[in-house]
N, CA, C and O atoms as a GROMACS GRO file, in nm:
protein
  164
    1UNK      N    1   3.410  -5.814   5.048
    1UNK     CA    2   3.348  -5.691   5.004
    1UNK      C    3   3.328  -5.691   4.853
    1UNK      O    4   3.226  -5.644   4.803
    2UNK      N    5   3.442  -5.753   4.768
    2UNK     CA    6   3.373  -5.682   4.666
    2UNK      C    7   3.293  -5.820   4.563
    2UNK      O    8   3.247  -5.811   4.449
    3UNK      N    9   3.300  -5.951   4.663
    3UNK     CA   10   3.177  -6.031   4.601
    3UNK      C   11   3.036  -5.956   4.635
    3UNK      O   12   2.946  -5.974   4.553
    4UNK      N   13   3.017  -5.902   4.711
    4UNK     CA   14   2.895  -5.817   4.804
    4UNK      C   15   2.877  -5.726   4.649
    4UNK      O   16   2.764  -5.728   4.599
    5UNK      N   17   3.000  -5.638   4.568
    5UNK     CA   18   2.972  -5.583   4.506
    5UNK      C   19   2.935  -5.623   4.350
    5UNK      O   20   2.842  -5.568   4.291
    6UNK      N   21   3.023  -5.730   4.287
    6UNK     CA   22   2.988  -5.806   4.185
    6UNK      C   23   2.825  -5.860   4.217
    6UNK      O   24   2.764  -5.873   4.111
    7UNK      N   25   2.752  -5.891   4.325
    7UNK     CA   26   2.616  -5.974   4.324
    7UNK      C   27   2.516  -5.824   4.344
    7UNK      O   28   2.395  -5.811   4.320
    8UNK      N   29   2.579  -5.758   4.378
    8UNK     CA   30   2.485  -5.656   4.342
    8UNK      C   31   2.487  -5.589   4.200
    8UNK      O   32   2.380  -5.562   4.146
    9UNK      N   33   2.594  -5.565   4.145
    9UNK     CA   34   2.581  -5.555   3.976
    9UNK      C   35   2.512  -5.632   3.912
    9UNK      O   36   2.427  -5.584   3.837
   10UNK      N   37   2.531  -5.795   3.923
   10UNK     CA   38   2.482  -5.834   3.862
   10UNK      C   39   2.270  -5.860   3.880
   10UNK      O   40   2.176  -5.886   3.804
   11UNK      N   41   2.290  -5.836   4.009
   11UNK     CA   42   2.123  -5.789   4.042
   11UNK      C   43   2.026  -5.668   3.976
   11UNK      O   44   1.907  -5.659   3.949
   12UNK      N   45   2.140  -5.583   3.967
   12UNK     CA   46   2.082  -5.462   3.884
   12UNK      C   47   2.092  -5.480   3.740
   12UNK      O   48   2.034  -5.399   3.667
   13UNK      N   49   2.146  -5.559   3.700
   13UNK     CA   50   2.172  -5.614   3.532
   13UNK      C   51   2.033  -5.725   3.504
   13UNK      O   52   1.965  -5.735   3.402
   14UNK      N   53   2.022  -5.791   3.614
   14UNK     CA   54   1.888  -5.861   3.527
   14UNK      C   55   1.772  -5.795   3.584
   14UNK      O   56   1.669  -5.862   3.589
   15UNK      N   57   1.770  -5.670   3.632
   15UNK     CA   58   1.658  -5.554   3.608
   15UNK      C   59   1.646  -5.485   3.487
   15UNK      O   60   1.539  -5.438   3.449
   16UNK      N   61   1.777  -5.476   3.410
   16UNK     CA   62   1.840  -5.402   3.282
   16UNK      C   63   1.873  -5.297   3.326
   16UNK      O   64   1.849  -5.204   3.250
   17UNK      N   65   1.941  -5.260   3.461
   17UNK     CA   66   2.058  -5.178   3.449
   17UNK      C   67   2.160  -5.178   3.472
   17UNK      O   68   2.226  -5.180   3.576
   18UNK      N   69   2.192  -5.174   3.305
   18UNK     CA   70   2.358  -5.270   3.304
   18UNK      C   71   2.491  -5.169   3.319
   18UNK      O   72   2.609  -5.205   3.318
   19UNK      N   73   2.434  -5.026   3.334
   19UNK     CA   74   2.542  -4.945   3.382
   19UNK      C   75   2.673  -4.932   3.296
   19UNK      O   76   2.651  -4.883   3.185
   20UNK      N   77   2.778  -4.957   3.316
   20UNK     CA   78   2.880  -4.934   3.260
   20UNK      C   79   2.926  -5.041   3.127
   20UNK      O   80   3.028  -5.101   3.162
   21UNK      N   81   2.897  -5.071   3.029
   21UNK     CA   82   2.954  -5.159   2.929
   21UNK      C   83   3.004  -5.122   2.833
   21UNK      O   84   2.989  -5.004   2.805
   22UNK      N   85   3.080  -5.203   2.750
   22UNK     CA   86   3.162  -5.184   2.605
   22UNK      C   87   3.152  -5.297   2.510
   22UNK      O   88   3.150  -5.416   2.540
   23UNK      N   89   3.146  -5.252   2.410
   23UNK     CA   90   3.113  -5.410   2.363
   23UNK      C   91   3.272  -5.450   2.309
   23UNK      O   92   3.357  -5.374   2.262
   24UNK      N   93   3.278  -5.579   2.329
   24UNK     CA   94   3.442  -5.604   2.291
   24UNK      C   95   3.442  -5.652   2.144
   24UNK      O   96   3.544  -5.634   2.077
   25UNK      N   97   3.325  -5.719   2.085
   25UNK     CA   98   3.326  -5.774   1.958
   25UNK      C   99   3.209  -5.860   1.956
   25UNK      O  100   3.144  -5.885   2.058
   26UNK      N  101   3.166  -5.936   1.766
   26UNK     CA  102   3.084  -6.042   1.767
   26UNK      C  103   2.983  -6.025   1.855
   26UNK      O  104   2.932  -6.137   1.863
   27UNK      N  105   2.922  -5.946   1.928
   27UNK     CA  106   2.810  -5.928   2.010
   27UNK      C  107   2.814  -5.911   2.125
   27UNK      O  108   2.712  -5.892   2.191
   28UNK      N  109   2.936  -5.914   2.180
   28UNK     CA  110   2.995  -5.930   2.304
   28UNK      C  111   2.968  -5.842   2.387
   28UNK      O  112   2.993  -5.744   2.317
   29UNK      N  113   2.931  -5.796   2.499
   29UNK     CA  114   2.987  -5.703   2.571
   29UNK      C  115   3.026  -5.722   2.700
   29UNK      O  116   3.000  -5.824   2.765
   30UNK      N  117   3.085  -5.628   2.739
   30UNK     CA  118   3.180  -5.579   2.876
   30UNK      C  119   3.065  -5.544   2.968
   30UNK      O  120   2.962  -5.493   2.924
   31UNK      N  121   3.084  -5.572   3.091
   31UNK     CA  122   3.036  -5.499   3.229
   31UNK      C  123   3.156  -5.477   3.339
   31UNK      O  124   3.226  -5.554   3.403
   32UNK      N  125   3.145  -5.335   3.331
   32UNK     CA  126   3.299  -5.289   3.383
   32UNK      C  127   3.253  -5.242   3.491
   32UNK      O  128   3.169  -5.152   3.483
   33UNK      N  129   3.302  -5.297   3.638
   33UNK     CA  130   3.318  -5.252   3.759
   33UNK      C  131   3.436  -5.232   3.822
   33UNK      O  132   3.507  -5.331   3.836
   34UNK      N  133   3.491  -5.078   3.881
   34UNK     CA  134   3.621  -5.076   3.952
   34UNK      C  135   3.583  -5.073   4.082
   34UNK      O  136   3.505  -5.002   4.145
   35UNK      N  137   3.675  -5.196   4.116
   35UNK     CA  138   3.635  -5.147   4.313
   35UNK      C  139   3.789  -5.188   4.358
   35UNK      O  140   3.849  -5.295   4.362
   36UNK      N  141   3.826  -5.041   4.394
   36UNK     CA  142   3.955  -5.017   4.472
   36UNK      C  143   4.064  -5.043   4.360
   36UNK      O  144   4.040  -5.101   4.254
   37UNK      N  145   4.190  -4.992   4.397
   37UNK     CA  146   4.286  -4.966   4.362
   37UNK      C  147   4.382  -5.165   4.327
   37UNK      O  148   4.429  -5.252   4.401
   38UNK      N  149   4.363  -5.148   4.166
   38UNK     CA  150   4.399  -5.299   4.059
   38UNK      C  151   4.282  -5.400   4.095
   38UNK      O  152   4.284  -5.522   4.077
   39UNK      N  153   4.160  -5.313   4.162
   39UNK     CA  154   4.064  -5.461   4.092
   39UNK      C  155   3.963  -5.419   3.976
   39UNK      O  156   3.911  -5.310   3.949
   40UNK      N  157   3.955  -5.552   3.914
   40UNK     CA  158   3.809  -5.485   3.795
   40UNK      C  159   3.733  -5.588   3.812
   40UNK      O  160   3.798  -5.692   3.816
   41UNK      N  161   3.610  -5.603   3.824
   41UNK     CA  162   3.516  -5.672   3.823
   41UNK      C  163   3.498  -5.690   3.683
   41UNK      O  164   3.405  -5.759   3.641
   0.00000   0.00000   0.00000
């Protein structure tokens, strides 16, 4: 299930909607997905 959900994030990210991010540094950024209780994508 939640590879099903990481390949769909990342499907909607090279549309450019990258939804939830942070940038961590140097140019960097985060794409933050929670699915279920202690996972983070």
């Amino acid at each position: 299930m939640t590879h099903r959900r990481l390949a769909r994030r990342l499907e909607k990210a090279q549309r450019g909607l990258l939804g939830d991010v942070e940038p961590v540094g140097e140019g960097v950024m985060e794409m933050r997905g929670f699915s279920g209780p202690g996972w983070r994508m």
